[in-house]
N, C-alpha and C positions, 0 to 999 in steps of 0.2 A: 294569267300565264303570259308571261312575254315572248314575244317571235320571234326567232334571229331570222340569219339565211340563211341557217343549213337546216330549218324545219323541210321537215317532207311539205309540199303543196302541190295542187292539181287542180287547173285553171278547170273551172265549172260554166256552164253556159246556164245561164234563166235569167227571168224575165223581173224588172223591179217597178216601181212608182217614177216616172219620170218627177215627180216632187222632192222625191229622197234623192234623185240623180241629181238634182239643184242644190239639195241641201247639202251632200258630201263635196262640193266642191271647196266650200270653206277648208276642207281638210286636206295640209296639203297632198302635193302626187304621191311622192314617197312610202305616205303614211295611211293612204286608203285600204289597203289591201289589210293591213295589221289591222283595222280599226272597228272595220266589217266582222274580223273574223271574231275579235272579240264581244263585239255585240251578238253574233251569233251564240257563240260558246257563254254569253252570259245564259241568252235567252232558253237555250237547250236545256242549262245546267237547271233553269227556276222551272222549265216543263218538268222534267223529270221528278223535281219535288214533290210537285203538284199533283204528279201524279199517281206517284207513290202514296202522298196525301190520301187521296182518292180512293184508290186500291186499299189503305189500309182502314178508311172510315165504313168501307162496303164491307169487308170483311168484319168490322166489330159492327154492322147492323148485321147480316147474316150471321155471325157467331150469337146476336143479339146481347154484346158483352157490357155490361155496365159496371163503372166501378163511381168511387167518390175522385175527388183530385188528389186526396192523399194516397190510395191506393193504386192509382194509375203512377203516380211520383215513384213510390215505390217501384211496382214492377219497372220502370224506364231507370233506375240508379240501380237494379240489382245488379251484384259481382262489381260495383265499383268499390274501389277502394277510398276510402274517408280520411281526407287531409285533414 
């Protein structure tokens, strides 16, 4: 996602690695703010994966569901449509 400046933002106070505080300054002033936030917004989006991952490996040990790889293929393409 790209940032303009009519995105909503709201200046946050916390605390960081004075090492990453070295390291962003390669970047320049302008461009820190956009650059943060998509590192964030990457990192967010790959937890969220992950953890869905998670959530859904726990649930096929409690459902204790086993299939083959063809049948799992399946149920994940069912209701699509075949080009």
């Amino acid at each position: 996602m790209d940032y303009t400046a009519v995105d909503r933002r709201k200046r946050m106070n916390f605390m960081i690695n004075i090492s990453l505080i070295e390291k962003l300054t390669v970047i320049p002033t302008g461009e820190r703010s956009d650059f943060v936030n998509k590192a964030i917004e990457d990192r967010l989006e790959r937890f969220q994966r992950e953890k869905a991952f998670d959530e859904g490996t726990l649930l096929q040990k409690k459902l204790k569901l086993k299939m083959t790889n063809e049948q799992l293929l399946k149920e994940i393409h069912y209701g699509r449509k075949e080009w």
